[in-house]
C-alpha positions as CSV (number, residue, x, y, z in Angstrom):
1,X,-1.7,24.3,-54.9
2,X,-3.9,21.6,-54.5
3,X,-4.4,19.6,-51.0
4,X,-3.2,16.0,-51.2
5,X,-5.8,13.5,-50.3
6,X,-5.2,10.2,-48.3
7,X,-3.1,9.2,-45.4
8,X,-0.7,11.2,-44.0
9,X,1.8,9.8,-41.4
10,X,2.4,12.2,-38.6
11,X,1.8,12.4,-35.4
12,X,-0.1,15.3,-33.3
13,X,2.0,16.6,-30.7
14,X,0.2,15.9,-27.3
15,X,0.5,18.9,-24.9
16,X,0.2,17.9,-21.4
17,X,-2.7,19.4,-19.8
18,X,-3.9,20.3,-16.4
19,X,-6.0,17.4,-15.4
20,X,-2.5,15.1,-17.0
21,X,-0.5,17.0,-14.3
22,X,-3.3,16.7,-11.6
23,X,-3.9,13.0,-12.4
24,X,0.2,12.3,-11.7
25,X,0.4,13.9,-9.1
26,X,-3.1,12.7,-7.2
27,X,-1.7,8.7,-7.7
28,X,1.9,9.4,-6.9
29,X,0.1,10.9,-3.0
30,X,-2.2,7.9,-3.3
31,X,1.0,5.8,-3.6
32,X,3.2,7.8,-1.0
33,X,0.0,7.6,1.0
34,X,0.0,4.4,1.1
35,X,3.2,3.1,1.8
36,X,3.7,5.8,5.3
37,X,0.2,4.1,6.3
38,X,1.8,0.7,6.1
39,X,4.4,1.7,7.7
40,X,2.8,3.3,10.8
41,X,0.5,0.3,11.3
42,X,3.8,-2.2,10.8
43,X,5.6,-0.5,13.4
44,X,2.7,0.8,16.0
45,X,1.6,-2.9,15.9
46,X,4.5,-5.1,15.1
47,X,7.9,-5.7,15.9
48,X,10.8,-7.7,14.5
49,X,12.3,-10.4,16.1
50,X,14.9,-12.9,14.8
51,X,14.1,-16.6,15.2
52,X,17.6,-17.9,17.3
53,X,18.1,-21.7,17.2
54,X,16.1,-24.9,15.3
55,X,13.8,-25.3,17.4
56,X,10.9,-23.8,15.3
57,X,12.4,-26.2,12.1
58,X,10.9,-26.3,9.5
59,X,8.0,-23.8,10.1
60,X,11.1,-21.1,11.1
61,X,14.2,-21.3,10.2
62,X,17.5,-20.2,12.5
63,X,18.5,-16.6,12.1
64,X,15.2,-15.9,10.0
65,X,13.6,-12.6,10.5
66,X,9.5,-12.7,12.3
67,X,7.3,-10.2,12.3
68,X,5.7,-10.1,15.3
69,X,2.0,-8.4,15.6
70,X,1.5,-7.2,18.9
71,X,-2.2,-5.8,18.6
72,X,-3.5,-9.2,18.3
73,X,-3.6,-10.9,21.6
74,X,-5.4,-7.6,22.6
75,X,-8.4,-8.1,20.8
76,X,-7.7,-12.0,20.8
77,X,-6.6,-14.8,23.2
78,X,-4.2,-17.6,21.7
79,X,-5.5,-20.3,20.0
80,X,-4.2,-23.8,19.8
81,X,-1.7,-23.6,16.8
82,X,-0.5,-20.0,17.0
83,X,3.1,-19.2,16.9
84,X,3.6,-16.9,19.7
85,X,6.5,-14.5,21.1
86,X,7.2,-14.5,24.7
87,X,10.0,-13.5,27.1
88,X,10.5,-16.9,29.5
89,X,9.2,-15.7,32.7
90,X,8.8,-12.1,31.8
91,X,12.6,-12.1,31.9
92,X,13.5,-9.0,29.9
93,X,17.4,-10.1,30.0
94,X,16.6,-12.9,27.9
95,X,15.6,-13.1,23.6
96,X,12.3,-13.7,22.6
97,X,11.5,-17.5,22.2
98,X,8.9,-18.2,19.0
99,X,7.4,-21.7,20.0
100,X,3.7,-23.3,19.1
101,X,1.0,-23.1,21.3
102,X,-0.6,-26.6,22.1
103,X,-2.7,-26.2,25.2
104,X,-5.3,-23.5,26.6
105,X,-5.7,-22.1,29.9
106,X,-7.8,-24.5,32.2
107,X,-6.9,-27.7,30.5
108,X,-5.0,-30.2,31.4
109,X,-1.6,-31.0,29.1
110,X,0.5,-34.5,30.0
111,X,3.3,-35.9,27.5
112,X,2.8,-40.1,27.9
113,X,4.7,-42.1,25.0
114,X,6.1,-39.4,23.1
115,X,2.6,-37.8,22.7
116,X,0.5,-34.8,23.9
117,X,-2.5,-35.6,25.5
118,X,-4.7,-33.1,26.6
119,X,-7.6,-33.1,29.3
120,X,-6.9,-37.3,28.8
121,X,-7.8,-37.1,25.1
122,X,-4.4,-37.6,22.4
123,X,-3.7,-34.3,20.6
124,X,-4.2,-34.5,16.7
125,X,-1.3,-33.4,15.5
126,X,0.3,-33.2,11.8
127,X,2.4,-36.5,11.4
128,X,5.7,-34.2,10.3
129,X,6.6,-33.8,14.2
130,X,8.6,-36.0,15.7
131,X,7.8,-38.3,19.0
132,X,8.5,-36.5,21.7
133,X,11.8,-38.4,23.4
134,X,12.0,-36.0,26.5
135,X,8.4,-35.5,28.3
136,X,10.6,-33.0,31.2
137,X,8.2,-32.1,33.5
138,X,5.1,-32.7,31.5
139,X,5.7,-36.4,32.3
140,X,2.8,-35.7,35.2
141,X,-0.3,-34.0,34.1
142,X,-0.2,-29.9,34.3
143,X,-3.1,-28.2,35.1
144,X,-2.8,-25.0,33.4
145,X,-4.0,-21.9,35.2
146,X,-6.7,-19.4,33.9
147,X,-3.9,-17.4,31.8
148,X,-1.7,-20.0,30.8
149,X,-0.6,-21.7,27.9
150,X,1.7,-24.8,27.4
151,X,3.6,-23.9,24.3
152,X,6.1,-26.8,22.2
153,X,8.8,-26.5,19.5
154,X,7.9,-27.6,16.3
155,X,11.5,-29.7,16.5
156,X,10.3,-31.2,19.3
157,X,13.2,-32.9,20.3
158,X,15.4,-29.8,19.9
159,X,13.1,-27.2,21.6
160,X,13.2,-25.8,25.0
161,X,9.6,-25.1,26.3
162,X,7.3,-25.4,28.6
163,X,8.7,-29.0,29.2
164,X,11.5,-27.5,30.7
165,X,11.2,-26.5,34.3
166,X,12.7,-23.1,33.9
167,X,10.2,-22.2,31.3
168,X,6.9,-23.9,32.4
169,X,3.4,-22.7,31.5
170,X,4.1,-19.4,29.9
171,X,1.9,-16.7,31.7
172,X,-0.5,-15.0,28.9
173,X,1.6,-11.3,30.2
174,X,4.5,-12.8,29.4
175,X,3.0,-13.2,25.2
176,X,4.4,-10.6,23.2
177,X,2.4,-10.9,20.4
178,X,1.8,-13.5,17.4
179,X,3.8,-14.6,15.0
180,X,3.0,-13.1,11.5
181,X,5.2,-12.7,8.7
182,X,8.2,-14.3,8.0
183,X,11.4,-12.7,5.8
184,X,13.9,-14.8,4.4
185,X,15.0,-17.9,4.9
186,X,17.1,-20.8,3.4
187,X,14.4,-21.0,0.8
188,X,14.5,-17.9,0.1
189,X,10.7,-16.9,0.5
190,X,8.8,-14.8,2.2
191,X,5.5,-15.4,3.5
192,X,2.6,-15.5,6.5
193,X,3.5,-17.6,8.8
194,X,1.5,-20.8,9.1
């Protein structure tokens, strides 16, 4: 019987080979891998905290989750802008408080008009916070010390911090950590926090 010539429509069974099997299982350890690494570094060098109150609106949100990484004020001192994790006075009977910092150790941080000045000079600030209607005990100039930071609410007006006298200059041993990732909010996002 004679061959029939042109296209034929069937296909080759593919037979899984050794290298196939090796190449699965190699990126599923990759993957696996991966993930436990992330893990471990997540929890050696973070920490989740929940954000409790407004005071932080609209940067955080009330109840929204903050993960907090603890590694980076080790390497690191706080700079100007950071969101930072403390415990008011080192009091480990209290929650964490997530506020802003605005001045450094050494300078010099005084709330006249509803505005931060600091070392006499007015703090540029982004228009979006409010005027500060309370100056509490930054109403006279505080000269912070060589580990202290003056840390505000980005609701100004709805924040306790260091313009209250029972949270003051908040002592660099007192810092937790930085604020780094947000989860969830009333948007709905999820993101680095800014």
């Amino acid at each position: 019987m004679a061959k029939r010539k042109g296209l034929t429509f069937y296909e080759k069974k593919q037979k899984i080979s050794k290298e196939m099997i090796h190449e699965i299982f190699s990126t599923l350890f990759y993957c696996f891998a991966a993930i436990l690494l992330a893990c471990v570094i997540v929890f050696s060098f973070g920490m989740k905290i929940s954000m409790i109150g407004v005071s932080m609106t609209p940067s955080l949100y009330n109840g929204q989750e903050v993960l907090i990484n603890r590694f980076a004020y080790k390497l690191f001192s706080p700079k100007r802008g950071d969101i930072i994790a403390f415990l008011p006075n080192g009091n480990t009977n209290s929650h964490y408080y997530l506020k802003r910092v605005i001045g450094l150790p050494g300078e010099k941080v005084q709330i006249i008009g509803g505005y931060v000045y600091i070392d006499g000079e007015l703090l540029e600030e982004d228009e979006s916070y409010d005027k500060i209607a309370d100056a509490g005990i930054a109403e006279t100039e505080i000269r912070l010390g060589t580990d202290e930071y003056f840390v505000l609410g980005d609701n100004r007006n709805m924040s306790e911090d260091s313009r209250s006298g029972n949270i003051g200059p908040v002592n660099r041993d007192n810092i937790t950590g930085k604020a780094w990732f947000h989860m969830g909010c009333e948007e709905e996002t999820m993101g680095f926090v800014k």
